[in-house]
C-alpha positions in Angstrom: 96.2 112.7 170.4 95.7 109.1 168.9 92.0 108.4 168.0 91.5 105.6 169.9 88.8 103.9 166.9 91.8 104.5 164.3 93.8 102.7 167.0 91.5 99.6 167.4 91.1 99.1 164.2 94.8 99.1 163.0 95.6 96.3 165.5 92.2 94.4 165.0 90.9 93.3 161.7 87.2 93.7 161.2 86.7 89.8 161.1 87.9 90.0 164.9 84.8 92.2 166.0 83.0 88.8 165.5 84.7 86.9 168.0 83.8 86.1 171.5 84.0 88.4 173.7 87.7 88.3 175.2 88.8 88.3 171.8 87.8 92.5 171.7 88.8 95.4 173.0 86.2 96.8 175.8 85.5 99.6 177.9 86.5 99.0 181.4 85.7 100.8 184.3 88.4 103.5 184.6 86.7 105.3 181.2 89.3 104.4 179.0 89.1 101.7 176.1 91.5 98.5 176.1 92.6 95.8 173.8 91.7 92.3 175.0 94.0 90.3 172.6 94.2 87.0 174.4 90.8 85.3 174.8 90.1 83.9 178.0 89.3 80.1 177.2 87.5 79.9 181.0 84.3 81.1 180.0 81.7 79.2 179.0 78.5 81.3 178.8 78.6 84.7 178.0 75.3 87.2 179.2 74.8 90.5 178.4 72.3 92.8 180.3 70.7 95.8 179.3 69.3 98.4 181.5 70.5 99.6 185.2 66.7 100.4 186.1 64.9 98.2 188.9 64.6 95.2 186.0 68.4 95.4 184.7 70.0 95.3 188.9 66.9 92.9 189.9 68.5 90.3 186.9 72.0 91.0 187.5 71.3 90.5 191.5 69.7 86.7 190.8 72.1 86.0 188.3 75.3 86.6 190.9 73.0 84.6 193.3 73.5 81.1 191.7 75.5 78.9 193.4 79.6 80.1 192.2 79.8 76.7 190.6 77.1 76.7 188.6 77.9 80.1 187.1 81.6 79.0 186.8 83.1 80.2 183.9 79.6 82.9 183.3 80.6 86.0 181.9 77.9 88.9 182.8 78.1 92.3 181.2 75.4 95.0 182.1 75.3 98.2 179.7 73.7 101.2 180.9 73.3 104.1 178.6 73.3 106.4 181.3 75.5 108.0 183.9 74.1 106.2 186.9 71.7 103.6 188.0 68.1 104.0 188.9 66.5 103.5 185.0 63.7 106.4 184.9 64.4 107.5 189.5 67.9 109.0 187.7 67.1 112.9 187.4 67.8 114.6 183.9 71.7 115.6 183.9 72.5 119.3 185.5 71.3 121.7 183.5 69.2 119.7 180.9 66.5 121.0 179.5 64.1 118.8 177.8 63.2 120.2 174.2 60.9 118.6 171.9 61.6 116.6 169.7 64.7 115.3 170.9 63.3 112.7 174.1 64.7 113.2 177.4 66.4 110.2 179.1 63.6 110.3 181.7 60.0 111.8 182.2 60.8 112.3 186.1 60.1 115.4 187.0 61.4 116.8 190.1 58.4 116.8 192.2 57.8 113.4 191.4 57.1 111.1 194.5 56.0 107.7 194.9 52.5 106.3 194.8 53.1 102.7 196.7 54.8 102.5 199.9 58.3 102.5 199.2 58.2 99.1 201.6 56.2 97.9 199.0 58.8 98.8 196.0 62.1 97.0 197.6 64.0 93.9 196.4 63.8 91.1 198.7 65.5 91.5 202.3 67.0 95.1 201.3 64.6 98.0 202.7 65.1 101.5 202.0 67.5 103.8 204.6 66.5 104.2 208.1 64.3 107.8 207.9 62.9 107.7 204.5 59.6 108.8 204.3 56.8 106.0 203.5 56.2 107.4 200.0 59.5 108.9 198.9 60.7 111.3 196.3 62.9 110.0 193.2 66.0 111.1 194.9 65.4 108.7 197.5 64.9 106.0 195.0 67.0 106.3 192.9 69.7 106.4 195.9 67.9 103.5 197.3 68.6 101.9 193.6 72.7 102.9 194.0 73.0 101.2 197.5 71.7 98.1 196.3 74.2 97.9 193.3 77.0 98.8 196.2 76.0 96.6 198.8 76.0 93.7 196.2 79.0 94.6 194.5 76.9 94.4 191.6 79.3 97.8 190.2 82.0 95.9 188.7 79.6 94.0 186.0 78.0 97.6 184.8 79.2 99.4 182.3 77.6 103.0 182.6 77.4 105.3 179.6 77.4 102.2 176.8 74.6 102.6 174.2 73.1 99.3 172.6 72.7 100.2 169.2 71.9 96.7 167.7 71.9 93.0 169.1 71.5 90.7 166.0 71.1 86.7 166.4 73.3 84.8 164.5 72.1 81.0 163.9 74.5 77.9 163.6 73.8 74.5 164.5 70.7 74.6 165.9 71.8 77.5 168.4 73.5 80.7 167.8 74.9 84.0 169.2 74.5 87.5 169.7 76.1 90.1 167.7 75.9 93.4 170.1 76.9 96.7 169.1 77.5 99.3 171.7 78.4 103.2 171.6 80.4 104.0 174.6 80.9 107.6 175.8 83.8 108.8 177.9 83.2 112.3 178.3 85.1 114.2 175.7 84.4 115.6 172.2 84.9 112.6 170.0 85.7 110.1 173.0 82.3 107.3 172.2 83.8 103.9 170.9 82.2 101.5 169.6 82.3 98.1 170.9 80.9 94.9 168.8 80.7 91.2 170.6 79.3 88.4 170.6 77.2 87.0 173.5 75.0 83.6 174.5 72.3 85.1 176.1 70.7 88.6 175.9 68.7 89.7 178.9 65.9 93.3 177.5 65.6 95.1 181.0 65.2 98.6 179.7 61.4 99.7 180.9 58.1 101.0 179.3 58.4 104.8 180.1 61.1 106.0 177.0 58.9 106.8 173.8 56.6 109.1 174.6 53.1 107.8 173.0 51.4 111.1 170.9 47.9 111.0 169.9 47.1 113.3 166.6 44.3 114.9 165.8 43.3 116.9 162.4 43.9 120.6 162.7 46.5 120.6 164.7 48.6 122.5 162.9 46.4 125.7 162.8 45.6 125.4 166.0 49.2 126.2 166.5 50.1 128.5 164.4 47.9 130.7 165.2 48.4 132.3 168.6 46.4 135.3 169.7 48.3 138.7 170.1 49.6 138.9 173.7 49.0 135.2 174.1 52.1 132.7 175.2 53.1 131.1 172.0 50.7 127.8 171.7 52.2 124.1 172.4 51.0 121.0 172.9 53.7 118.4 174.2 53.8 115.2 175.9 54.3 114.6 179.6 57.8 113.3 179.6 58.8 117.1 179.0 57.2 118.3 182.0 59.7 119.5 184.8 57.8 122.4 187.0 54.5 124.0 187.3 55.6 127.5 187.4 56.1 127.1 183.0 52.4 127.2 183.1 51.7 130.0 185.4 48.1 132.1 184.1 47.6 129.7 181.5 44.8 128.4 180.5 46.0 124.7 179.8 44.2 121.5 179.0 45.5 118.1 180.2 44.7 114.7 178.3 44.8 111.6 180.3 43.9 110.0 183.4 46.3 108.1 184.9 49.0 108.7 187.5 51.0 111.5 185.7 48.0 113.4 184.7 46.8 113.2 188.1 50.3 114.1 189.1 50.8 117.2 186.7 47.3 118.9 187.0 47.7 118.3 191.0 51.0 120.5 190.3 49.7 123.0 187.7 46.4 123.9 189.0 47.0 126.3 191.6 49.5 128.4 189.2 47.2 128.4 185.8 44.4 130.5 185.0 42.2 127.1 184.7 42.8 123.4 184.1 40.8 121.3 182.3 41.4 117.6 182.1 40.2 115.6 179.1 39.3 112.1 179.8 37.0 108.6 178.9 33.9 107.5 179.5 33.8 106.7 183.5 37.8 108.1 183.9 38.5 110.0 187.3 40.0 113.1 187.3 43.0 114.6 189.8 41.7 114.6 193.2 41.9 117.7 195.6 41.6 120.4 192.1 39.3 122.0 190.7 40.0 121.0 187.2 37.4 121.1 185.0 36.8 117.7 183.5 35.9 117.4 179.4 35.4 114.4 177.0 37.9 113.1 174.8 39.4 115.6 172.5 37.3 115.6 168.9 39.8 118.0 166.6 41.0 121.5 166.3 40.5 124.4 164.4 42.7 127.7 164.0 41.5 129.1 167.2 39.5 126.2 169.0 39.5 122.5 170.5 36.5 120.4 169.9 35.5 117.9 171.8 33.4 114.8 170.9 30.3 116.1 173.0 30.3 118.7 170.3 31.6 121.6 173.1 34.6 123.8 172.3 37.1 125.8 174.3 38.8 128.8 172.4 41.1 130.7 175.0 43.4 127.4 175.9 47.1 127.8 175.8 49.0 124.7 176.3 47.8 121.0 175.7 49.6 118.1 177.7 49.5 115.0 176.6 49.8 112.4 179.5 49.1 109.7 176.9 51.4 107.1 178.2 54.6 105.4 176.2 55.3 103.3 173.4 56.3 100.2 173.9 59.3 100.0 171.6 63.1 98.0 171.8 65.1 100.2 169.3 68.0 98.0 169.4 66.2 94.7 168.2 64.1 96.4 165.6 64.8 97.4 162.3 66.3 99.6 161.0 68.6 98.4 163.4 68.1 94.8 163.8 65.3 92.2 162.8 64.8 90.4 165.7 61.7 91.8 166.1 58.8 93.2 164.4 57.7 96.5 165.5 54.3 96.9 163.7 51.5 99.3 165.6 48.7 96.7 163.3 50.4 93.4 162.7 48.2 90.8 161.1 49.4 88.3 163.8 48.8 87.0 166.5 50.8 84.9 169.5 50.0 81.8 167.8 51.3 83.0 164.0 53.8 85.2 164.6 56.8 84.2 162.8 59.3 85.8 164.4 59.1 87.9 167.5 56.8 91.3 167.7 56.2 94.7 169.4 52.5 96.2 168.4 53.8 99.3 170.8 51.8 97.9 173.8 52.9 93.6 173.7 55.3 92.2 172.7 54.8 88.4 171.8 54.7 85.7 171.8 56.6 85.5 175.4 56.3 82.6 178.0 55.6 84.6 181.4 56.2 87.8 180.2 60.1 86.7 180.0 61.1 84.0 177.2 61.4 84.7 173.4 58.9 81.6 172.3 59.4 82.5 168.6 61.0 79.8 166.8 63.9 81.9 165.2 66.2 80.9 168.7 66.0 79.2 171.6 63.9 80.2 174.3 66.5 81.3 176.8 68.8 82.8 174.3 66.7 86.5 174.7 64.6 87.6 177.9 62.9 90.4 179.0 62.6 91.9 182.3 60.5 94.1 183.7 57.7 94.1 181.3 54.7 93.0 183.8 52.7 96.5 184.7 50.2 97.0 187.4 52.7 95.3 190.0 55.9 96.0 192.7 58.6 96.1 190.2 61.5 95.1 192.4 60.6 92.2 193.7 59.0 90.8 190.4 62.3 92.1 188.4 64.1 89.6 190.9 61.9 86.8 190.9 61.9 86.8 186.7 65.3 86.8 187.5 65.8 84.0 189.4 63.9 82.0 186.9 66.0 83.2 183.8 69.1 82.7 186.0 68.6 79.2 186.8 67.2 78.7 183.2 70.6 79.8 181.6 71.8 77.1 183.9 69.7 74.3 183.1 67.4 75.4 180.0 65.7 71.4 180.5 64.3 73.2 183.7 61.2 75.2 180.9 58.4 73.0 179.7 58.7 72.7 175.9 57.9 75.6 173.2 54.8 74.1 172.7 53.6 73.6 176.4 55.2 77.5 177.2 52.8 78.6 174.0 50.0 77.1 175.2 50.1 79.0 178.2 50.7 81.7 176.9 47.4 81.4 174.7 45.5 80.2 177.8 46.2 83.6 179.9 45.2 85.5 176.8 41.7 83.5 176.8 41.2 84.5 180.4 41.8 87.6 179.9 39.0 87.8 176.6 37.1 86.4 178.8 36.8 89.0 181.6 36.6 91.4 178.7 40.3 92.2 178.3 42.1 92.3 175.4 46.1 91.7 175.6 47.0 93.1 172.2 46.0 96.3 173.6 46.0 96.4 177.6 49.1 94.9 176.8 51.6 93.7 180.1 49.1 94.4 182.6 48.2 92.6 185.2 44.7 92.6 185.5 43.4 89.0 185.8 42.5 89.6 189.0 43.7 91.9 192.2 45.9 89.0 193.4 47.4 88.7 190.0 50.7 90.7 190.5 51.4 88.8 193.8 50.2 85.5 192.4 52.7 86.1 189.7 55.8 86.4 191.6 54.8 83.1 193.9 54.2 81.1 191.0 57.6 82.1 188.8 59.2 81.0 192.8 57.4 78.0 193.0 58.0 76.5 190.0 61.5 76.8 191.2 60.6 75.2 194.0 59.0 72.0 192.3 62.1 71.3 189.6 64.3 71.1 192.7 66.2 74.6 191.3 65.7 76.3 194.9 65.0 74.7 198.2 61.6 74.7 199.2 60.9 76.5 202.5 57.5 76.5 202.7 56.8 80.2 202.4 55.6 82.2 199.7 58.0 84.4 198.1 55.7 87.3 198.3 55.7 87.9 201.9 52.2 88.4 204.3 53.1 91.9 204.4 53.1 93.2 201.0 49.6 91.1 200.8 48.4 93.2 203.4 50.3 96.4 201.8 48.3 95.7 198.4 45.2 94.7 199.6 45.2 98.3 201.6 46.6 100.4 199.0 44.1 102.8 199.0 44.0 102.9 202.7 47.7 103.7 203.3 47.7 106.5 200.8 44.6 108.4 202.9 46.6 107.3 206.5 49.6 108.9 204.9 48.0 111.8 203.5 46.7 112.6 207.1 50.0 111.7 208.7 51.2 114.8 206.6 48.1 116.9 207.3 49.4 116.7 211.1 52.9 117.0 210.5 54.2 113.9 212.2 55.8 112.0 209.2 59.7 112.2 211.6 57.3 110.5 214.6 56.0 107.7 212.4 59.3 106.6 210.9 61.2 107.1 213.9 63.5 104.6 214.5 62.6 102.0 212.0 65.2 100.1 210.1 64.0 96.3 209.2 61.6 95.1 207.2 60.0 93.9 209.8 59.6 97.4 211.6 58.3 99.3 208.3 55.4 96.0 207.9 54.3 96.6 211.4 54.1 100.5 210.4 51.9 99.8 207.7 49.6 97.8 209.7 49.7 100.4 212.4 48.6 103.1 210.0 46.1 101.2 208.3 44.8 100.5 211.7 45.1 103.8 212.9 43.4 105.3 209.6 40.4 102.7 209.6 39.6 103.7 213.1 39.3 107.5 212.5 37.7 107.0 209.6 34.8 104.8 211.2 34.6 107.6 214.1 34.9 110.4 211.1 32.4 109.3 208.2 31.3 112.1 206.7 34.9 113.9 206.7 35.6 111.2 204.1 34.9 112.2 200.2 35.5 111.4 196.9 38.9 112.7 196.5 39.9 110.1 199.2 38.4 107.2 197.2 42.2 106.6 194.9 41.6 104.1 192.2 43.8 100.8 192.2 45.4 102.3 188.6 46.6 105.4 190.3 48.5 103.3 192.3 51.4 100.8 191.0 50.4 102.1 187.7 
């Protein structure tokens, strides 16, 4: 059999790699690799995406939307390192089980449903199926994810199974380029290939939920080596290994965190393990309907005990979770791999002093809206990120980001300058300061205000609107209903929960298909639940209360 990298590289000198595009082989569709030896003289902008998650398909989707002769000539690559679409809603391949330390691909686990109305989560004018239920599990999403790339024909423009390994910037005249390496897999022993070009614009769509975020503590070590006689061997891992409750069956287990997964995974746990304690801040909630037993933060370890910083101890615990949260981290633009951007957990700048773009593992700056690369190493349009804004409906903020990098590539004239984007920039971090915030830390969050997340998405839409880029049809891009939708978050989730309680999920959903149909839903529930729970006051307690960061968190 001819090794297809031997093969490539006898017919193409390594100067060649550097090219543009058409001038290299790539990996097509059909799994195998080809030899592009003619280049193709029609294109004149070249984009590469990266990620297939809600961000990646949400920026291929607006970019496919520009008018066809305004992107005449565009060249659009997505790379996926995955098998499928769906970013983190694509299960762990059959039969995988997630080991530390190598990181799964995902932290889904399979009993992993929504916590927004799935009516809240869709890209513009594309609900979910007929029959899915308001707050869906991952299959349905990630299905929901994989008819959107098929209706679209967005498939042909994804390459699944490609690894970015580096994308470096090039400079020349005042511009430049991007020098992309990816690792291409096609299913047998020996089969990945690697693929270098050279691309205009790079669009970052690849999520927040990848590198597991590990707090450490002194004594660790001791603590774990030291397991009692006819004990289960002690462990303490991170969330993103956690698949199913039944691994933590009689255990005495403690779980650190309080957000969503926490909640999530004690919620699962609790009524297998011997007892469940759940270590959280000052003024943190912990998982509703349990009977955890809630502790301050951790404090150390010793051989056979956890401290806590009240000075309390527990000695019989078995497992530790850590539902710490991710990492914010871009692999492929940092070194070793690339020095695009500085990945430093304490960097001694700041948005206005950075001299080159930079990841403290929570922000990275300095960016104009959470999108463009205002470091003055390349031009603002020439790398973008997607998907980065927290706290909000990621499909249709994905796609409005979109729309405004797409019709940026088009017409870069259509951004205020650097210095106008930076001042902006600067200005939302002073509001924030100001209501006690700080972004260095909270990071992508959007937590101006409640309206912030929907305010977002108008504005990006609007300013649209006023350069002439889109017509202006007098309505907000965010629509009344998923207003409403947010404003009753809380509200929903409690109707919903009851809905279940009473078995009549198939009687709700009945029938609806439009967007239209699943808004009036949600105003019929929240109607339905406000009125029983003015007639039922005191069935209401604090379990029912959900905080705002359990949900789009």
């Amino acid at each position: 059999m001819v090794n297809i990298l031997q093969l490539v590289f006898s017919v193409v000198s390594l100067v060649s790699f550097w090219r543009r595009p058409e001038d290299v082989f790539e990996s097509l569709h059909d799994g195998y690799a080809h030899l592009a030896v003619d280049p193709s003289p029609e294109v004149t902008k070249s984009i590469a995406i990266v990620g297939a998650g809600s961000a990646g398909l949400g920026a291929l989707k607006a970019l496919l939307d520009l008018p066809e002769e305004v992107r005449e000539g565009w060249e659009i690559v997505l790379y996926e390192a995955r098998r499928d679409v769906g970013g983190l809603w694509l299960a762990d391949p059959p039969g995988y089980e997630p080991t530390p330390p190598n990181v799964p691909e995902t932290p889904m686990y399979p009993r992993v449903h929504t916590n927004t109305p799935h009516t809240t989560m869709t890209y513009p004018h594309f609900p979910f199926r007929p029959g899915t239920p308001l707050y869906p599990s991952w299959e349905h999403v990630q299905t929901y994810h994989a008819d959107y790339a098929a209706h679209y024909n967005l498939t042909p423009y994804i390459n699944l199974n490609h690894t970015v390994v580096f994308a470096k910037w090039h400079s020349h005249d005042g511009t430049g380029d991007w020098h992309v390496e990816t690792h291409a897999q096609h299913g047998n022993p020996g089969g990945e290939v690697v693929i270098r070009r050279t691309f205009d614009h790079l669009v970052v769509a690849v999520g927040h939920n990848r590198f597991p975020h590990i707090p450490t503590w002194e004594g660790t070590d001791g603590w774990l080596t030291n397991t009692p006689a006819d004990s289960p061997t002690r462990e303490i891992v991170h969330s993103v290994y956690y698949r199913e409750p039944a691994k933590y069956a009689n255990m005495t287990v403690i779980m650190v965190g309080s957000g969503t997964s926490a909640r999530d995974i004690a919620q699962q746990i609790e009524p297998l393990a011997r007892v469940v304690y759940q270590s959280v801040k000052d003024g943190k909630p912990t998982a509703p309907d349990t009977t955890v037993i809630p502790k301050p933060a951790i404090s150390y370890f010793t051989n056979d005990s956890i401290v806590f910083e009240d000075g309390t101890a527990l000695y019989d615990v078995d497992a530790v979770i850590l539902a710490t949260g991710y990492d914010l981290r871009v692999p492929f633009l940092s070194e070793p791999q690339s020095s695009v951007m500085l990945t430093d957990a304490s960097p001694d700048v700041n948005c206005t002093t950075a001299p080159t773009l930079t990841d403290n593992l929570r922000y990275i700056f300095p960016l104009y809206q959470q999108i463009f690369n205002l470091a003055p190493t390349m031009p603002p349009t020439a790398l973008t990120f997607v998907g980065l804004p927290m706290l909000t409906s990621q499909s249709p903020t994905d796609y409005a980001q979109g729309l405004l990098i797409s019709h940026a590539f088009a017409n870069e004239s259509l951004l205020p300058s650097r210095e106008e984007m930076l001042q902006n920039t600067v200005e939302r971090e002073e509001a924030l300061r100001a209501k006690g915030v700080d972004p260095y830390y909270d990071g992508h969050r959007m937590v101006l205000s409640d309206t912030e997340p929907n305010e977002y998405q108008d504005n990006l839409i609007e300013y649209l609107k006023q350069q002439g880029a889109i017509p202006d049809d007098g309505q907000r891009y965010v629509e009344e209903w998923r207003w409403f939708a947010r404003a009753n978050a809380p509200l929903l989730v409690r109707a919903w929960k009851r809905v279940q309680k009473l078995e009549e999920e198939d009687e709700w959903i009945a029938g609806i298909e439009t967007e239209e149909e699943w808004a009036d839903l949600m105003v019929r529930l929240a109607h339905w639940q406000s009125e029983w729970e003015r007639e039922h006051p005191s069935r209401l307690d604090s379990s029912d209360i959900v905080p705002n960061e359990w949900l789009y968190g």
